[in-house]
C-alpha positions in Angstrom: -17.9 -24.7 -33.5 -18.2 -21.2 -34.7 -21.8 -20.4 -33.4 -20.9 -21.8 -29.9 -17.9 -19.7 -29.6 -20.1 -16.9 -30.9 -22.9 -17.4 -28.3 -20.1 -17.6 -25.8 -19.0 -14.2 -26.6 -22.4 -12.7 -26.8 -23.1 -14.0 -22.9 -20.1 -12.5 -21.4 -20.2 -9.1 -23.2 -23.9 -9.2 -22.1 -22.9 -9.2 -18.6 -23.3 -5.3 -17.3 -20.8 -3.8 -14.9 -21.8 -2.9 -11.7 -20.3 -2.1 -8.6 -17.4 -3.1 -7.2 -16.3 -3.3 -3.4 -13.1 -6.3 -3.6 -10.4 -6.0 -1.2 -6.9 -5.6 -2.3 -3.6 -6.0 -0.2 -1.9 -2.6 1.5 1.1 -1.7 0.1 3.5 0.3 2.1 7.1 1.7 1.7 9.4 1.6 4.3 12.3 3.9 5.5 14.3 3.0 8.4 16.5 5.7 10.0 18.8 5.8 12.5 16.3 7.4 14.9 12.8 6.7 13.4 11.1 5.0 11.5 8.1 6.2 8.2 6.1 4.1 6.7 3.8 5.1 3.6 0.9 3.3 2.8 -1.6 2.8 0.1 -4.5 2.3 1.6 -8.1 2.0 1.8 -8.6 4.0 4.8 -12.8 3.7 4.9 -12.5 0.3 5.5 -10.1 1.2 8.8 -11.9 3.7 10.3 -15.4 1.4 9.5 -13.3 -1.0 11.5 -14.0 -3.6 9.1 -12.5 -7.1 9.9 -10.7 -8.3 6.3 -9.8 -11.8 7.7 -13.3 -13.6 6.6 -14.6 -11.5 3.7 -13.4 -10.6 0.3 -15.8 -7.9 -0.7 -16.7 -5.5 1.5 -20.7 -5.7 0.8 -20.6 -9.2 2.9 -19.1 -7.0 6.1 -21.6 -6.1 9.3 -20.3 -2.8 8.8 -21.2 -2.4 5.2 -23.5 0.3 5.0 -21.1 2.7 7.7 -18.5 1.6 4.6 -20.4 2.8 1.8 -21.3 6.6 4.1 -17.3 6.5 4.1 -17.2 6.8 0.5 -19.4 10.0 -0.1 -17.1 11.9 2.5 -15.0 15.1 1.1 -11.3 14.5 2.2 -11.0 16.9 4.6 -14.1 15.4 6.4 -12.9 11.7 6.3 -9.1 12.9 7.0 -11.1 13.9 10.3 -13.0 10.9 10.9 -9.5 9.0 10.9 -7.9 11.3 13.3 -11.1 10.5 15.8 -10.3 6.5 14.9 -6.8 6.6 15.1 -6.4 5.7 18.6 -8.1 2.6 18.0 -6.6 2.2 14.5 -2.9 3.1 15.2 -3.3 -0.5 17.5 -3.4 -2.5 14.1 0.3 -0.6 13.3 2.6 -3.3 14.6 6.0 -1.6 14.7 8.6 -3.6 17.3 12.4 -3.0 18.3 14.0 -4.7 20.6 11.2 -6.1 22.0 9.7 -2.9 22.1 6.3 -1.8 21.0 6.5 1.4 18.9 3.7 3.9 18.8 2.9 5.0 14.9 2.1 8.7 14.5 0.4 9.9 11.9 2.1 12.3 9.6 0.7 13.2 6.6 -2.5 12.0 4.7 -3.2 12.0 0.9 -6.6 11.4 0.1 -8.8 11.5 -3.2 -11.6 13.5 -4.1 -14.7 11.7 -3.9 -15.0 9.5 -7.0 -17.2 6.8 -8.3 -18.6 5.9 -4.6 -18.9 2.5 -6.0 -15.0 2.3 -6.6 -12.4 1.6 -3.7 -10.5 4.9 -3.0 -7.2 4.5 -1.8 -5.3 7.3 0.2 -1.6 7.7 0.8 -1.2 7.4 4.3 2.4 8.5 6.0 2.8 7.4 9.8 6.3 6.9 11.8 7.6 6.6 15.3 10.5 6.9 17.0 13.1 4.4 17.4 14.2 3.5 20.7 18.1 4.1 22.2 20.2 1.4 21.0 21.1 -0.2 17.4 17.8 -2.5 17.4 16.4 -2.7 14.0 12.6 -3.0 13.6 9.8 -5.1 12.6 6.7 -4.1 11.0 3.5 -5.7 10.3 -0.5 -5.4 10.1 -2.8 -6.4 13.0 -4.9 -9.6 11.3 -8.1 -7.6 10.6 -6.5 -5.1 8.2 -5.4 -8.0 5.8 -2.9 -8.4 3.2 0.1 -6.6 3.8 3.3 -6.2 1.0 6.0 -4.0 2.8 8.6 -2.6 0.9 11.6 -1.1 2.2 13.3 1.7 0.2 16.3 2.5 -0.8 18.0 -0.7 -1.5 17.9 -1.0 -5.4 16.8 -3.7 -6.8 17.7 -6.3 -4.1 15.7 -4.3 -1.1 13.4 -6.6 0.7 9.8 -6.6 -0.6 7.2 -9.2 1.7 4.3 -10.5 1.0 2.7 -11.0 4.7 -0.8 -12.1 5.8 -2.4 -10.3 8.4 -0.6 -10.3 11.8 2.6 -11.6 10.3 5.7 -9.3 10.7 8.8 -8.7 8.1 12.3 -9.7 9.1 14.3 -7.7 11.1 15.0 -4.3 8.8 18.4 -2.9 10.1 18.8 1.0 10.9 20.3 3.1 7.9 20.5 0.1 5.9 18.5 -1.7 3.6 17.3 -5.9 4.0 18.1 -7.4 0.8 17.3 -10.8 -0.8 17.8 -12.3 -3.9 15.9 -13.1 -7.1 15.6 -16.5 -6.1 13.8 -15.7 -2.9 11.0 -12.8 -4.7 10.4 -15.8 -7.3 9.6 -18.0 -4.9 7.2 -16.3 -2.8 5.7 -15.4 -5.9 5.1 -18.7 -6.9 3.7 -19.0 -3.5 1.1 -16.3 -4.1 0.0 -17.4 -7.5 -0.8 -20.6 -6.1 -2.7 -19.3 -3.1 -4.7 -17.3 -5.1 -5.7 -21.0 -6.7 -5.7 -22.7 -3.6 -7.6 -22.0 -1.6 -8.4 -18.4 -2.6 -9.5 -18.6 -6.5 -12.9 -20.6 -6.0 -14.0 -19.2 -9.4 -10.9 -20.5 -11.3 -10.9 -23.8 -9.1 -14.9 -24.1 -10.9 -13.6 -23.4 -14.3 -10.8 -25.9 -14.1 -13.5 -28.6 -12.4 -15.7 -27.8 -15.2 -12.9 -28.7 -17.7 -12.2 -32.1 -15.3 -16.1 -33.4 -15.8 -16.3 -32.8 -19.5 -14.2 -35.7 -20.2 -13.8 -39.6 -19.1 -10.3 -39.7 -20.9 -7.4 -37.9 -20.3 -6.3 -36.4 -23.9 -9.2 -33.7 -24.1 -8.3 -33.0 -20.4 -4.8 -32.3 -21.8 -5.8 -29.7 -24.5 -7.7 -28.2 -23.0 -5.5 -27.3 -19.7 -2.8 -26.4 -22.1 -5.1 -24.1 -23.9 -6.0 -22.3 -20.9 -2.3 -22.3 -19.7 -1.2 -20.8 -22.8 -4.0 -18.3 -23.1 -4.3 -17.0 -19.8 -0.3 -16.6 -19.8 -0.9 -14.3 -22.9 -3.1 -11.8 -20.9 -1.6 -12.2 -17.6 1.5 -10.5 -18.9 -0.2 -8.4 -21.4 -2.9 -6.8 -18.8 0.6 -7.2 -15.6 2.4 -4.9 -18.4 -0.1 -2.5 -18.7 -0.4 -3.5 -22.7 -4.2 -4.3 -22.0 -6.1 -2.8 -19.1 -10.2 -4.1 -18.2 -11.8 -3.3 -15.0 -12.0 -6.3 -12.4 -16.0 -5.1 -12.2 -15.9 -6.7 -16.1 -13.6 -9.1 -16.0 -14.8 -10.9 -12.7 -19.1 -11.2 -13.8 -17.5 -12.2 -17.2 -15.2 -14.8 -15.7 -18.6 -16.0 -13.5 -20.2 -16.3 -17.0 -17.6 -18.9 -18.7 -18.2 -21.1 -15.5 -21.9 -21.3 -16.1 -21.1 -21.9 -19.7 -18.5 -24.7 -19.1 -21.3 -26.4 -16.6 -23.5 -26.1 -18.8 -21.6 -27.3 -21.5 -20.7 -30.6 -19.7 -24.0 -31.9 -19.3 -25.0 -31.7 -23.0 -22.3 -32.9 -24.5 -21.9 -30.6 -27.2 -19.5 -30.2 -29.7 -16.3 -31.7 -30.1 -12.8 -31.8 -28.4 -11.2 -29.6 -30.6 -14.1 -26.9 -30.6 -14.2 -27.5 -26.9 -10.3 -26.4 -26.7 -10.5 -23.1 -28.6 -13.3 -22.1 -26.3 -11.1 -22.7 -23.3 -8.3 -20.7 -25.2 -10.8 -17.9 -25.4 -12.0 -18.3 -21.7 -8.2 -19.0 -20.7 -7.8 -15.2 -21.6 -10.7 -13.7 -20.0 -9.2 -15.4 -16.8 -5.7 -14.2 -17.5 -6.8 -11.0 -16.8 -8.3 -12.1 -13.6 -4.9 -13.1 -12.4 -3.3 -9.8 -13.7 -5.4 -7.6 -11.8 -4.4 -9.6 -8.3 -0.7 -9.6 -9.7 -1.5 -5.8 -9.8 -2.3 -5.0 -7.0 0.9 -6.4 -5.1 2.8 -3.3 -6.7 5.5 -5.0 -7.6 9.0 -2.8 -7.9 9.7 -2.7 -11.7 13.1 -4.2 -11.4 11.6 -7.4 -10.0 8.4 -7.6 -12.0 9.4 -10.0 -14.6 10.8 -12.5 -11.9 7.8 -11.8 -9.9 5.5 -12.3 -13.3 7.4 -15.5 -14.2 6.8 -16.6 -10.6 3.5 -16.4 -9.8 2.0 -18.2 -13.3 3.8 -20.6 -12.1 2.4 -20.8 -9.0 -0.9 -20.4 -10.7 -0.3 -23.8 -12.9 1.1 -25.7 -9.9 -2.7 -24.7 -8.4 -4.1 -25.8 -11.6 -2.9 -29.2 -11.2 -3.2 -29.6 -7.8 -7.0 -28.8 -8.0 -7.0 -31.8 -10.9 -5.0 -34.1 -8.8 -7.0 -33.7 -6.0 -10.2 -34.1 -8.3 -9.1 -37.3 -9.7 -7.9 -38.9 -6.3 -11.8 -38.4 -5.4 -13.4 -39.4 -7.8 -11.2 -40.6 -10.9 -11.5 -44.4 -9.7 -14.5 -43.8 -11.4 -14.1 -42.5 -14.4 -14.3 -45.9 -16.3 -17.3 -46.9 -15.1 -20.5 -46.5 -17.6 -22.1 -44.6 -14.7 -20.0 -41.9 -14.2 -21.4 -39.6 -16.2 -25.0 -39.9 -15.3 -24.0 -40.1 -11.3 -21.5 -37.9 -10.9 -20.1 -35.8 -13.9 -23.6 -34.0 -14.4 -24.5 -33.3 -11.2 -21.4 -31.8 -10.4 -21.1 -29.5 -13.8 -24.8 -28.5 -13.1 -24.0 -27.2 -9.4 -20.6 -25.8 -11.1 -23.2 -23.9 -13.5 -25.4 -23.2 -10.6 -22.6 -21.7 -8.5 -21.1 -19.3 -11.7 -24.8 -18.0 -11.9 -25.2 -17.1 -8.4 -21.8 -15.3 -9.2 -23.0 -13.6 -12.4 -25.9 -12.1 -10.8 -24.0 -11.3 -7.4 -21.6 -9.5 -9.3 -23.6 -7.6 -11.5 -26.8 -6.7 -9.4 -25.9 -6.9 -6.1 
């Protein structure tokens, strides 16, 4: 057991860094007056003025406007402040702001941006924009045009109750009243968040839906299946609120070719049948933490409000075990008829964990060299 857990390390710490171009959700803070409204957003503005479209794509490298992207990066502030002023005619259409049926018309105010960094690295700028409320006592709504993505509004002001959404593209936040804060209760931040940790299982964590297939396949009975889950529950919960905490802190450009790596390992693993199911379990443990800080970097960039992080933190691991399961219900309602038959493993277990192994490769090298 102790030289395959060894080998195991020595492949993911073998995995270089490279670049990294993900796409993480726009986080804006919200102040609602009695004559106007501000909003003040952290943002990546390259991918605005490049007029990227976020609804397909998850890394910005896969976008038609890629390379216009990557130009973005290199500019000074002063010279990309400029380029968004050109673009904001166009851009200030993705701003939805409505009151009383009314379409508002964002302004921009002020604009925070970086110096130019590691042009590899998203930059994100701190960008201020209101408008003026119409006559009346209308509150407002406020949302992202689709192609900007992931929005999280929060509104300020409001203590620890204040209303804090987390909205897909094109969806608008309730109502937010004028000179008064939306608020909700615990109960409603821990459920959404138990919402977003199992969307980022189902259906957007394909890497962690592999691993947990992987773990599926190894096994025709259903004890091993059980350690091993529980392993990586119990491991990945460790890091999740270690790295959510700030305790532990590793770049997603290591973590995610690293994460790639234990899938090809797992594959791998299934179709030679090595070792046995307790030696199998403490290399999921080890894995479970390498993905625990995958989870932690999505849970980080939600920018949760510190007085509802633990209820936001408690939330969305759950959500991320409900996932778990469903991707092992679903597996078994395919293909667990099955599982008893002296076939299985030659017909379909093997095949699948080699194009599981296949698939975390691709990854590896995508993630690392291209």
């Amino acid at each position: 057991m102790l030289w395959r857990v060894l080998l195991s390390i020595a492949v993911l710490f073998t995995v270089v860094p490279a670049t990294a171009h993900e796409i993480r959700p726009t986080i804006a803070d919200i102040e609602v007056g009695e004559a106007d409204v501000t909003m003040s957003l952290r943002i990546t503005l390259e991918t605005l003025i490049a007029g990227i479209d976020l609804r397909d794509i998850d890394d910005t490298n896969d976008a038609p406007e890629a390379a216009v992207y990557d130009s973005l990066r290199a500019l000074d502030p002063d010279a990309l402040e400029a380029a968004l002023r050109e673009a904001w005619p166009r851009i200030s259409e993705g701003f939805i702001m409505e009151s009383g049926g009314e379409r508002l018309s964002p302004e921009i105010a002020a604009v925070q941006i970086p110096p130019v960094g590691n042009v590899e690295l998203p930059r994100d700028s701190l960008l201020t924009v209101t408008a003026a409320l119409p006559d009346g006592d209308a509150g407002v709504q406020i949302g992202l045009a689709a192609q900007f993505g992931t929005f999280i509004p929060r509104q300020i002001g409001g203590g620890e109750d204040a209303y804090e959404g987390f909205l897909d593209g094109g969806e608008l936040t309730p109502e937010l009243p004028r000179a008064e804060v939306l608020t909700e209760g615990a109960g409603a931040v821990f459920l959404r968040y138990i919402g977003a940790g199992f969307e980022h299982i189902i259906p957007l964590g394909l890497d962690h839906i592999l691993f947990v297939l992987g773990l599926f396949f190894f096994s025709t009975v259903l004890r091993p299946l059980l350690f091993q889950v529980t392993a990586f529950t119990i491991a990945h919960t460790i890091t999740l609120a270690l790295a959510a905490t700030n305790v532990v802190s590793i770049p997603a450009s290591i973590v995610e070719p690293m994460i790639a790596a234990t899938i090809v390992y797992v594959g791998i693993e299934n179709t030679t049948g090595w070792g046995s199911t307790r030696g199998r379990t403490a290399l999921v443990f080890a894995f479970g933490l390498l993905h625990g800080l995958g989870f932690a970097s999505v849970l980080g960039d939600y920018g949760i409000a510190s007085d509802r992080f633990l209820v936001a933190l408690i939330g969305f691991n759950i959500g991320v075990e409900f996932g778990q399961l469903a991707v092992i219900a679903i597996a078994f309602a395919l293909v667990g008829w099955f599982i008893t038959r002296p076939w299985y493993r030659k017909v379909i277990a093997i095949p699948v964990s080699l194009l599981i192994a296949s698939i975390g490769a691709y990854w590896v090298v995508e993630r690392t060299l291209l």
